[in-house]
C-alpha atoms as one frame of an Amber mdcrd trajectory, in Angstrom:
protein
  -5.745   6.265 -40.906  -9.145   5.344 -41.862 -11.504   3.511 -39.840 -11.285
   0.388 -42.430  -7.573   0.388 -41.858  -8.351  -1.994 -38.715  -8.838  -5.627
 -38.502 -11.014  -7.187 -35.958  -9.946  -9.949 -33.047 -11.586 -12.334 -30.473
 -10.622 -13.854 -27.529 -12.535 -15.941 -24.947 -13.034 -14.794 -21.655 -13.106
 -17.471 -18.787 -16.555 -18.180 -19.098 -16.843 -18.539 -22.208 -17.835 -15.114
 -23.807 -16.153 -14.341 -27.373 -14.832 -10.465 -26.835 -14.080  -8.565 -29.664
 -11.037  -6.048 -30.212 -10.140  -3.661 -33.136  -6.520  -3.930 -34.361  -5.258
  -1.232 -36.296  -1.757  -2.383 -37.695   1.245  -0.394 -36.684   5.384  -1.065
 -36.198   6.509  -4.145 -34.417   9.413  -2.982 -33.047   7.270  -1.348 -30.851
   4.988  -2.244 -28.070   1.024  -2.149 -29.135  -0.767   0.533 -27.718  -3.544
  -1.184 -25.953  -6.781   0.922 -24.967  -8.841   0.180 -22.760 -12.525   1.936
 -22.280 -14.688   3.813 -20.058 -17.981   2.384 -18.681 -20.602   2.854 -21.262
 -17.501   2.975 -24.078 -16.309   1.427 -26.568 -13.462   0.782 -29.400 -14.991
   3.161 -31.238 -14.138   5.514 -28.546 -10.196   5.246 -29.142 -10.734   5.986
 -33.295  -8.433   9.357 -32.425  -6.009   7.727 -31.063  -5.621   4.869 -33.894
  -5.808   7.867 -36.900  -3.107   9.786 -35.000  -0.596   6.853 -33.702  -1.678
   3.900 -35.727   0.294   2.708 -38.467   3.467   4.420 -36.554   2.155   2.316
 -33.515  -0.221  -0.746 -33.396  -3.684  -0.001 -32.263  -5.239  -2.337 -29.916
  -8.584  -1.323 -28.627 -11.080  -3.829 -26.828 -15.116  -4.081 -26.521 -15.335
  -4.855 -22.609 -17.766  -7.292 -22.118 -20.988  -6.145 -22.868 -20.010  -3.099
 -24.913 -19.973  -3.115 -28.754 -19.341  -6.177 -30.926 -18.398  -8.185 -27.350
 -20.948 -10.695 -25.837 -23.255  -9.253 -23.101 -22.662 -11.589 -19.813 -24.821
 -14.470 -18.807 -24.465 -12.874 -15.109 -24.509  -9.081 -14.692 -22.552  -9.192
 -11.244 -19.271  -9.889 -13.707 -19.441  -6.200 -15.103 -16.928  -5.588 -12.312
 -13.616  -4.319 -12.752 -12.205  -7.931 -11.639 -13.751  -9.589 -13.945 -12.497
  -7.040 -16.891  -8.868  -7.491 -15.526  -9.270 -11.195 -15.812 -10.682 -10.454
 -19.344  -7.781  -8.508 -20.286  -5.392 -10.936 -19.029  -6.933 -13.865 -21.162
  -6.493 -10.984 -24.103  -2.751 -11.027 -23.313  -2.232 -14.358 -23.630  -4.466
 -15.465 -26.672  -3.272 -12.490 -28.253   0.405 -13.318 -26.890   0.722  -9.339
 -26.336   4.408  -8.258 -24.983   4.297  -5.102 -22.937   2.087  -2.865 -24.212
   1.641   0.972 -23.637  -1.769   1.104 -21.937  -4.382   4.077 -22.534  -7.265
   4.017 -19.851 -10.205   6.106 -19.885 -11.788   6.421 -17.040 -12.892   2.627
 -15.476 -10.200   1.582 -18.101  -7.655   3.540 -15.978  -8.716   1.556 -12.869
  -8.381  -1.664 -15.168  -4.680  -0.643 -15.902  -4.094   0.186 -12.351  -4.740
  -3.525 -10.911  -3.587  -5.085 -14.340  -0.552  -3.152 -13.481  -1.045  -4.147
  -9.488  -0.846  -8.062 -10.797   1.987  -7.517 -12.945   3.661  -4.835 -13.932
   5.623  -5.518 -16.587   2.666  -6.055 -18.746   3.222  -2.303 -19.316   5.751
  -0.315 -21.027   4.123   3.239 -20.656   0.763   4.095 -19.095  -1.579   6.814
 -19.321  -4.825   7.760 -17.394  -7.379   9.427 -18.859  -9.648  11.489 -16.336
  -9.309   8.914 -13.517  -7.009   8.546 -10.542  -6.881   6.439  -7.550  -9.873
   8.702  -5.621 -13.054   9.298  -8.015 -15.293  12.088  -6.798 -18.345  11.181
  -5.333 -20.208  14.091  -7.076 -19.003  12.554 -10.315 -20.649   8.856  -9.258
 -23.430  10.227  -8.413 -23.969  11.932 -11.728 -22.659   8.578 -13.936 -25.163
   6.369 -11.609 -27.942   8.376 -12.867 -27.319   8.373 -16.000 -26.086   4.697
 -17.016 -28.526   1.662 -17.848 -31.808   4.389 -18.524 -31.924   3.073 -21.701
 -33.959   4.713 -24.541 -33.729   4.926 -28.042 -33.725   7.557 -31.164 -35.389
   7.310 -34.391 -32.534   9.633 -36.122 -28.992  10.336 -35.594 -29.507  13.827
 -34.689 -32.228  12.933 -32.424 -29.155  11.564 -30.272 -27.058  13.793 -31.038
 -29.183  16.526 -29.185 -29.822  14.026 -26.788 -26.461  13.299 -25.800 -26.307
  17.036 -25.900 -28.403  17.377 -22.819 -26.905  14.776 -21.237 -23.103  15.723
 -21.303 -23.329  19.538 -22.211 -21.033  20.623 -19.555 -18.021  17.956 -20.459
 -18.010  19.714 -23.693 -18.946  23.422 -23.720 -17.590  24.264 -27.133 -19.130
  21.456 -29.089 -21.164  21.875 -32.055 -24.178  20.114 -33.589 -21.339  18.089
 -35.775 -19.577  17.182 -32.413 -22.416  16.103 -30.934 -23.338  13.734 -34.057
 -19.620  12.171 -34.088 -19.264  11.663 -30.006 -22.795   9.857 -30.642 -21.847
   7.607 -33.573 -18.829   6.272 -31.108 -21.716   6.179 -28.084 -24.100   4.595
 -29.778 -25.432   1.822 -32.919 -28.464   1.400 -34.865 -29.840  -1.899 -33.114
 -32.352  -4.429 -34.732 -35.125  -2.540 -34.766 -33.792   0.230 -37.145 -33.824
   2.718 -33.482 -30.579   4.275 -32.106 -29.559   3.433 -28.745 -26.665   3.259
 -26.735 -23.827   0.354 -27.532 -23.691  -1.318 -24.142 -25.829  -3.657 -22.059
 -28.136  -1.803 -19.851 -27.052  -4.462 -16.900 -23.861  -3.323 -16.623 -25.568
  -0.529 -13.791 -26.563  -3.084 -11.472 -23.409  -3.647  -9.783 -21.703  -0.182
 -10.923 -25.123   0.818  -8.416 -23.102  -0.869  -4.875 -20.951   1.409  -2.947
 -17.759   0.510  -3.644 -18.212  -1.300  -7.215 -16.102   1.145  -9.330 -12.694
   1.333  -7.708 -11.642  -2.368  -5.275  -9.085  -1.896  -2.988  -6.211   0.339
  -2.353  -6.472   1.994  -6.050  -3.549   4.200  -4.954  -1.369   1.204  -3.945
  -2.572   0.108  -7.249  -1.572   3.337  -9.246   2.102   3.229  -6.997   2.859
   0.058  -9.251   3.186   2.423 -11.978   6.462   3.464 -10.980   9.421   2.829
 -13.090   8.152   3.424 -16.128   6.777   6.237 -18.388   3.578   7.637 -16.852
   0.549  10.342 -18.276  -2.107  11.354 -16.538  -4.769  13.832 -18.081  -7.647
  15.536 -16.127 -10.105  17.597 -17.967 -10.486  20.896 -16.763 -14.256  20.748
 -16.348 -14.014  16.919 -14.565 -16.274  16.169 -11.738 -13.852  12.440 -11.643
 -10.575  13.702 -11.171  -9.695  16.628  -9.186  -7.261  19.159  -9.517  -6.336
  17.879  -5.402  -6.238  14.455  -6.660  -4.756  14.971  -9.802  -1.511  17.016
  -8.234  -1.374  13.884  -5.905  -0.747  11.651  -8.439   1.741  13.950  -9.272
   3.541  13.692  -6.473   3.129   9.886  -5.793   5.114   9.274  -8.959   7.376
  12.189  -9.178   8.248  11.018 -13.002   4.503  11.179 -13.710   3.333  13.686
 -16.454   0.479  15.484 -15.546  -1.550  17.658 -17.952  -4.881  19.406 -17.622
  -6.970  19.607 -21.112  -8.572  22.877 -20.658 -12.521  23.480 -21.150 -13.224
  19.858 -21.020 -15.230  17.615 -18.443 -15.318  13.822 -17.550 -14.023  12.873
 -20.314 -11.427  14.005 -22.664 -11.818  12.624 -26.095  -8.569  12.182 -26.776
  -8.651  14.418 -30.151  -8.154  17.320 -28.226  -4.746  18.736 -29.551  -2.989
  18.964 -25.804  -3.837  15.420 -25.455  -2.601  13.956 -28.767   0.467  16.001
 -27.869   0.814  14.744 -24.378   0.231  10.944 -25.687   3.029  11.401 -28.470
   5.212  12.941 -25.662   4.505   9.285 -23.910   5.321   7.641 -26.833   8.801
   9.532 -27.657   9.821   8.090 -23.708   8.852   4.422 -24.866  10.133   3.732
 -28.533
């Protein structure tokens, strides 16, 4: 499935920011695959997992607010995971979405958990990609230094190596040609012809307060998962997710899949071939 094969959606957040979603057309005798994206991500960022479920599956994959084609908010302190729940939920019902089989990468796992926590049969199958109800301070620290510095390339390869240096060790065996697709799904060309990344720089202010990433009891939150089909991938190299953590989860929800990708950090693509593999495995449980 090509990346044309999409259409695109809006919706209105309570305060009155148009959001933008990419919806790849698929079976509809099937729940939509919604997916839902990591801090400083984007739709773009779920473009494997429309070309290998979509048409099969409908594709549903969001701009948070103030990521990609999305508005940037009128107050930073609502780039909170609250406020993208309550986002989502307006998506739900302008889209008038069934249950849907939820993908969350990283802060978009945390979104699933309390959209799950609220109600749970919004979801017919869930998986977590490289997050769990305990992040690893280690791995904050390294995201808080990184997100809202700004900065801007004249070329495509200039961010490509740039991105390079910043997330070598997620992804040891990338080439050059790796690094210049992650960074076309990271990043746009913006107004002034430069290349930066595709997210408002405000969204570190309150990701910066102790406690901002992950409200609450997250793993009362993930325990709401029960009853229903559930994946959760760590990559091997993640400094998110732990292996301690991870085999948790595992035991929380005893019918929980759990799958390490190997020789991958924070966070798994989701073209790796043990992940497609352990979504369609997901999917086989649901249709």
């Amino acid at each position: 499935m090509s990346d044309s094969a999409f259409s695109k959606g809006e919706w209105t957040s309570a305060d009155g920011l148009t959001l933008h979603y990419r919806d790849y057309a698929g079976r509809d005798d099937r729940p939509p695959i919604l997916c839902i994206p990591g801090l400083t991500r984007n739709a773009r960022d779920f473009e494997p997992v429309a070309e290998a479920f979509g048409g099969e599956w409908r594709v549903i994959a969001p701009d948070l607010r103030g990521r990609g084609q999305s508005d940037y908010a009128r107050d930073p302190s609502s780039y909170s995971p609250e406020h993208y729940v309550a986002d989502l939920e307006a998506l739900f019902e302008q889209a008038e979405l069934g249950p849907v089989v939820a993908i969350g990468t990283s802060l978009g796992g945390i979104v699933a958990m309390l959209l799950a926590q609220r109600a749970p049969d919004r979801f017919a199958g869930v998986a977590l990609n490289d997050i769990g109800p305990q992040v690893e301070s280690a791995g904050l620290r390294r995201v808080r230094e990184h997100v809202g510095q700004g900065g801007s390339f004249p070329t495509w390869m200039h961010a490509a190596r740039a991105l390079r240096e910043q997330a070598g060790a997620a992804y040891p065996g990338y080439e050059i040609s790796d690094w210049l697709r992650l960074s076309k799904r990271l990043m746009c060309v913006g107004g002034n012809g430069r290349i930066a990344f595709d997210y408002d720089m405000k969204i570190a202010e309150p990701f910066a307060l102790t406690g901002a990433e992950a409200p609450g009891d997250m793993w009362a939150a993930y325990r709401f998962l029960a009853g229903r089909p559930v994946l959760v991938m760590r990559g091997e190299l993640s400094d998110i997710l732990s292996a301690e953590t991870l085999a948790r989860m595992g035991r929380e929800l005893p019918e929980a899949e759990v799958v390490t990708i190997p020789a991958t950090g924070h966070v798994p693509t989701l073209e790796e071939p043990e992940a497609q593999t352990a979504i369609a495995r997901l999917l086989a449980k649901v249709a």
